[in-house]
C-alpha positions as CSV (number, residue, x, y, z in Angstrom):
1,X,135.9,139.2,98.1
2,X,133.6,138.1,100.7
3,X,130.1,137.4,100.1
4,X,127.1,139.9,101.1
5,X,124.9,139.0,104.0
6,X,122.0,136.3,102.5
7,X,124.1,135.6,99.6
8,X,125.1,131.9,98.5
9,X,128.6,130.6,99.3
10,X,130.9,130.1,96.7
11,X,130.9,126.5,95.4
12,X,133.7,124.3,96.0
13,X,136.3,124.4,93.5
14,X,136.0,120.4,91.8
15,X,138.2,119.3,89.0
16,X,136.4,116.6,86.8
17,X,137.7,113.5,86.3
18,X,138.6,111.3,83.1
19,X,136.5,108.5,82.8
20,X,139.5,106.5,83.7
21,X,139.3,107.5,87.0
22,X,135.6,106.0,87.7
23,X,137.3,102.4,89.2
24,X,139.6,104.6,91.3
25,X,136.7,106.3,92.6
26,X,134.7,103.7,93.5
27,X,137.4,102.3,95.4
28,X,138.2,105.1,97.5
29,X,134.2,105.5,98.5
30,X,133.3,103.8,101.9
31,X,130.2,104.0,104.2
32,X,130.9,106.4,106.0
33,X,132.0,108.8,103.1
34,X,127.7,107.4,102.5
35,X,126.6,108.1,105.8
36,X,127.9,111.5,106.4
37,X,126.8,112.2,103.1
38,X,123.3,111.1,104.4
39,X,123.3,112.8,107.6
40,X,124.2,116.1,106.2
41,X,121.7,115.8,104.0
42,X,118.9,115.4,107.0
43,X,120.7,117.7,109.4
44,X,121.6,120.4,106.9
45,X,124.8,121.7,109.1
46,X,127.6,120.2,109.9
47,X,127.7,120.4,113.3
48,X,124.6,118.7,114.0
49,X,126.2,116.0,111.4
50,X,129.3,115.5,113.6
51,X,126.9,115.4,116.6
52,X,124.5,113.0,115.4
53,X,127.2,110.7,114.4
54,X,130.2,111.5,117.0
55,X,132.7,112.7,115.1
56,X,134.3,116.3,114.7
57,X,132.8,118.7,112.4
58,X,136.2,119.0,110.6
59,X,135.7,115.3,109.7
60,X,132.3,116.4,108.3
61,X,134.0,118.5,105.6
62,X,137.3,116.6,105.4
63,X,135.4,114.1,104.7
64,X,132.7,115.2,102.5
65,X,135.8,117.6,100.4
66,X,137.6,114.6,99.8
67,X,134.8,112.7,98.1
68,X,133.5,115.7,95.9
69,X,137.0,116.1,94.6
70,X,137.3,112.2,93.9
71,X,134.2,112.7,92.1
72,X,134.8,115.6,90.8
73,X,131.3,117.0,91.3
74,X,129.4,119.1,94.0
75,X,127.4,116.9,96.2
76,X,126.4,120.7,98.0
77,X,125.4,123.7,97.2
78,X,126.7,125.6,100.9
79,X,124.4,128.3,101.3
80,X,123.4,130.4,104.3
81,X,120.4,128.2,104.8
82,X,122.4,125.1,105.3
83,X,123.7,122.0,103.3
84,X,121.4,121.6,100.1
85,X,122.1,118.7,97.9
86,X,123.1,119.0,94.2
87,X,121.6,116.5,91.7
88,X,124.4,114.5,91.7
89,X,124.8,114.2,95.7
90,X,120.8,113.0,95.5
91,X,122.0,110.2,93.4
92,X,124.6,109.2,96.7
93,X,122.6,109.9,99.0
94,X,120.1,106.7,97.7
95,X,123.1,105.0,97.2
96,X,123.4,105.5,100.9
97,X,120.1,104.5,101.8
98,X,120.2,101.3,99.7
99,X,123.7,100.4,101.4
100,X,122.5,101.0,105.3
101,X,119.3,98.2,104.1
102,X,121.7,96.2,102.8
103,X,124.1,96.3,106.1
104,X,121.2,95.7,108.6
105,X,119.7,93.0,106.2
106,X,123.3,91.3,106.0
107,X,124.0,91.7,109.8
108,X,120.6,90.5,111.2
109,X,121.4,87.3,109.4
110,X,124.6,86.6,110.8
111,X,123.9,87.8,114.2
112,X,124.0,84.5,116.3
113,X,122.3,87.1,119.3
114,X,119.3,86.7,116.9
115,X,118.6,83.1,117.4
116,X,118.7,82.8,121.2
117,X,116.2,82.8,123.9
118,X,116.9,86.0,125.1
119,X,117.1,89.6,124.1
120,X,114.0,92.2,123.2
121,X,111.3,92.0,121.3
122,X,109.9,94.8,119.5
123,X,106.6,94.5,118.3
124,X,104.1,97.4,116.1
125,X,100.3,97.9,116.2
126,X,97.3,99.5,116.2
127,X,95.9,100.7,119.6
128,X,92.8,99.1,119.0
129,X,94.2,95.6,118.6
130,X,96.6,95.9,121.5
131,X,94.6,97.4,123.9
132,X,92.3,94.1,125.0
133,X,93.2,91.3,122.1
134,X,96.8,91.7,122.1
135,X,98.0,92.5,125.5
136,X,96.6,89.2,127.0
137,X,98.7,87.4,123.9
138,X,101.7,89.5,124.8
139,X,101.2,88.5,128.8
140,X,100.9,84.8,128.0
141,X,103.7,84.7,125.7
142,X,105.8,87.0,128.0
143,X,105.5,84.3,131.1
144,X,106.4,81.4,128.9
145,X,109.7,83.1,127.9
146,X,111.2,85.0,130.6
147,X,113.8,85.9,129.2
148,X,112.2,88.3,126.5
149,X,112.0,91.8,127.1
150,X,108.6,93.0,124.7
151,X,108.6,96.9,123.6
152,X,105.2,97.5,121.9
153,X,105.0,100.4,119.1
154,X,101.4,102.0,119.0
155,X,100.2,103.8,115.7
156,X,98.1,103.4,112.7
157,X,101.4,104.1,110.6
158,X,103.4,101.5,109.0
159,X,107.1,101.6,110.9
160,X,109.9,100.2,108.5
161,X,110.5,96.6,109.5
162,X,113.1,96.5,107.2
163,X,115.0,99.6,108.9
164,X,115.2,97.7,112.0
165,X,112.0,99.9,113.9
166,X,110.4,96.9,114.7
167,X,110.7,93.3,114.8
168,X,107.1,92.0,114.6
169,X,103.8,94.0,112.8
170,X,100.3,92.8,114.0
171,X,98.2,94.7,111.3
172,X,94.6,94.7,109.7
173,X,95.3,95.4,106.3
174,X,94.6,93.7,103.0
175,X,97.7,94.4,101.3
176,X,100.7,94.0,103.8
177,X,104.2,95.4,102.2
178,X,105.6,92.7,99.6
179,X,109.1,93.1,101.4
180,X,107.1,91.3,104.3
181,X,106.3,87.6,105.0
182,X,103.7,86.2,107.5
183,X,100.5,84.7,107.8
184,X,96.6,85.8,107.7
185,X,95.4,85.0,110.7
186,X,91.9,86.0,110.1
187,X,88.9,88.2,108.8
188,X,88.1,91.1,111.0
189,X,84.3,91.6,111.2
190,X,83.0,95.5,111.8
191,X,79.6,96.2,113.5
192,X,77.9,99.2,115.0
193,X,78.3,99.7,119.2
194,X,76.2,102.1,121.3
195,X,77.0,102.5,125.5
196,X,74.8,100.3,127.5
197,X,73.9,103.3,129.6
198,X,71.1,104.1,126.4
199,X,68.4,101.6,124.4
200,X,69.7,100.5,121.1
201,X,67.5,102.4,118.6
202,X,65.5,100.2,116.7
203,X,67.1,101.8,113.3
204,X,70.6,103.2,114.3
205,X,70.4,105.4,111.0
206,X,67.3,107.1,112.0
207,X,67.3,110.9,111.9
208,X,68.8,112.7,115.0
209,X,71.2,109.6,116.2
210,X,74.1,110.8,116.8
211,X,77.8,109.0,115.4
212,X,81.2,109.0,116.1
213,X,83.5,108.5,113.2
214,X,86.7,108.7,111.9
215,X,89.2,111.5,111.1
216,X,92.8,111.7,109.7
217,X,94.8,109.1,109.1
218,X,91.8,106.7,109.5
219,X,89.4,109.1,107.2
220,X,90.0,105.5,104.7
221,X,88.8,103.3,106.8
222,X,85.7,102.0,104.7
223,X,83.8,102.3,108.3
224,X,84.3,105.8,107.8
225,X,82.6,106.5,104.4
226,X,80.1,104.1,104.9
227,X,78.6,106.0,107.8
228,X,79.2,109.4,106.2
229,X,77.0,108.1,103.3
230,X,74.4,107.5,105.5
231,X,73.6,110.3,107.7
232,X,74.2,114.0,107.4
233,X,77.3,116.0,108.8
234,X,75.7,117.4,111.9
235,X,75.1,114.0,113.0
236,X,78.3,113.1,113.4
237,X,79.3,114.6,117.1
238,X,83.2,113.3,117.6
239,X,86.0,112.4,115.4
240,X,89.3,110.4,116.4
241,X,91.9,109.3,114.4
242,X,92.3,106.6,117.0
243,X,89.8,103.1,116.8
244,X,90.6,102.6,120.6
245,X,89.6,106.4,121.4
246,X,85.9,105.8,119.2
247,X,85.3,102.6,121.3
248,X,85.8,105.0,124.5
249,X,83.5,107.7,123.2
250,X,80.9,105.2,122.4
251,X,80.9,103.7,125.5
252,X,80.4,107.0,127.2
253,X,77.4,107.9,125.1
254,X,78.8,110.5,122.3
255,X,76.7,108.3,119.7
256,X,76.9,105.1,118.0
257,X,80.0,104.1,115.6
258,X,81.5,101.4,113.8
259,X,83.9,99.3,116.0
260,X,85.5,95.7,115.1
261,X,83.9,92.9,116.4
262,X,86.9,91.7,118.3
263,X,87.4,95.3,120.2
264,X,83.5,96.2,120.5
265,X,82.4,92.7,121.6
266,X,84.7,93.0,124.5
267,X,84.9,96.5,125.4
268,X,82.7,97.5,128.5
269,X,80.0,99.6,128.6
270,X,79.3,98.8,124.9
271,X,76.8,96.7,123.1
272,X,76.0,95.9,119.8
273,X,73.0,97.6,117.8
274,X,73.2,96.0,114.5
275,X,74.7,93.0,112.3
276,X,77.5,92.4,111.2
277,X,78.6,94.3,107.9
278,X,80.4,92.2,105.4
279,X,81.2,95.2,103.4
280,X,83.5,96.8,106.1
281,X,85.3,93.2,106.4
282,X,89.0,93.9,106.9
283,X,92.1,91.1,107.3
284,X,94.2,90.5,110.5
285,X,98.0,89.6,109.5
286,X,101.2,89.0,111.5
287,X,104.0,89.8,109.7
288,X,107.7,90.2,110.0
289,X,111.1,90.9,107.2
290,X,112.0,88.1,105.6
291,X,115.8,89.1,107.1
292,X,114.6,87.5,110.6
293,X,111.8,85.3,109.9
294,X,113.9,82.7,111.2
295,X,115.0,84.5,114.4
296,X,114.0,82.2,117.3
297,X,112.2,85.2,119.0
298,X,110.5,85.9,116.2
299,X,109.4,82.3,115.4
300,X,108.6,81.7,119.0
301,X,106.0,84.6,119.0
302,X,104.1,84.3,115.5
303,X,103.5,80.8,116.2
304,X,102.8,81.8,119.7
305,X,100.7,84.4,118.6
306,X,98.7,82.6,115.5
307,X,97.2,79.8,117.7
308,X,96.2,82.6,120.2
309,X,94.7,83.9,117.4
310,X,92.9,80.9,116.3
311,X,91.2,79.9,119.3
312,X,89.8,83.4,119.6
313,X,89.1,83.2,115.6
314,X,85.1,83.3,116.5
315,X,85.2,86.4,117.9
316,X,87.9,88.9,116.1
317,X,84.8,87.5,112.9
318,X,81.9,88.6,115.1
319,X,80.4,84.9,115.2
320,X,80.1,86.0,119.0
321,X,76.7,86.5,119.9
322,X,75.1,90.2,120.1
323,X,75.1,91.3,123.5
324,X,71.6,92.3,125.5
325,X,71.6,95.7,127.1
């Protein structure tokens, strides 16, 4: 009997197996029963399965049939809504994830294309840090090794180093992943910035200055509560979950904000119009996987990078002097 329009397909018809049958099973799984298992489970239809990984949709469920019935569970419930995973195809589908770490962990290691002089870099950041600290590094590097192509990631979110996003992570943070190595390179000092275009108040927190803060994925920078603890609501004028975008709208006189010293000190059109506050202190760390820490590319670039770093160590800890309007 067929089913009636928004009803659940039948489940497929599987036939436990003996306990005897566990070594036989294990056998007969591979990684691509895994990663079609995987895909399905992100896609939710076969046919954007087969597409996503070339192969035909029959192969999909060929494939995905033969290991439910050496199982002898469901790994999917096949409703109208798409490919939903049982409990049991959960438990495969992290066995899939933990196999695909283990594949590119195992194959960046052996790669011998890792260890040369050529070949693409990738690096992550934050906008703020690339924008006028890092890009200079990047430059200098760059026409010391011609032969390395640099892709730069942008964004305040942590990409997966040990998924193979990136390659290098240039980060201010205070706890950096534990599945990372690398170095702290220094202590990023925070201060408040006004434009040039106006006179620095004599108390920036005086009522009826204006701010610009912090929203979103930055509302936990400590920047961000510290002003808001200070001045009323109203007074803050523009948000940005970008640290780049507040230096711009300072500059162009939305109000005063907290910058880092080593963005706000060489930013123009801004000045400083306070101290230091060792409160908002945050750490600057280069980091990498431990898989290809030993990669010449890698190597070459976080010692590159880390005496860059050092030589400009004054000023990313705001020991540069405050700027006169």
């Amino acid at each position: 009997m067929k089913p009636s329009p928004g009803s659940a397909l039948p489940p497929p018809t599987v036939t436990p197996r003996p306990e005897w049958d566990v070594g036989e099973a294990v056998n007969q799984l591979s990684w691509d029963d895994l990663r079609i298992i995987k895909t399905l489970s992100a896609c939710g239809n076969r046919a954007a399965t087969a597409k996503k990984l070339g192969i035909n949709v029959s192969t999909v469920s060929r494939r995905v049939g033969q290991v439910e019935k050496t199982l002898g569970v469901a790994l999917f419930d096949h409703r109208k809504a798409g490919y939903l995973l049982t409990a049991e195809g959960a438990e495969l589908r992290a066995l899939a994830e933990r196999v695909e770490l283990d594949i590119v962990s195992v194959t960046r290691r052996v790669s011998r294309a890792g260890q040369g002089p050529l070949g693409k870099l990738r690096i992550t950041t934050s906008d703020s840090l690339l924008l006028y600290f890092l890009t200079p590094i990047i430059a200098n590097f760059k026409a010391l090794n011609e032969g390395i192509s640099i892709e730069v990631l942008v964004g305040n979110e942590t990409l997966s180093l040990a998924r193979d996003e990136s390659d290098i992570a240039v980060r201010a943070t205070r706890k950096p992943a534990e599945s990372l190595v690398g170095r702290k390179l220094a202590n990023i000092a925070w201060a408040p910035y006004g434009s040039v275009k106006h006179a620095a108040p004599a108390n920036p927190f005086a009522e009826g200055q204006e701010w610009v803060s912090y929203s979103a994925a930055l509302c936990g920078l400590k920047a961000t509560s510290y002003v808001e603890c200070r001045v009323a609501p109203e007074a803050i004028a523009y948000r940005t979950d970008s640290v780049a975008a507040a230096s711009a709208a300072i500059a162009a006189g939305l109000g005063l904000g907290f910058l880092p010293c080593m963005l706000g000190d060489i930013t123009p059109g801004l000045v400083r119009v306070g101290s230091v506050v060792p409160e908002l202190q945050d750490e600057l760390w280069l980091l990498t996987h431990q898989d290809i820490r030993k990669s010449w590319r890698v190597k070459a670039f976080m010692t590159f990078c880390a005496a860059a770093v050092a030589d400009l160590k004054p000023l990313v800890e705001g020991h540069k002097p405050i700027q006169a309007s």
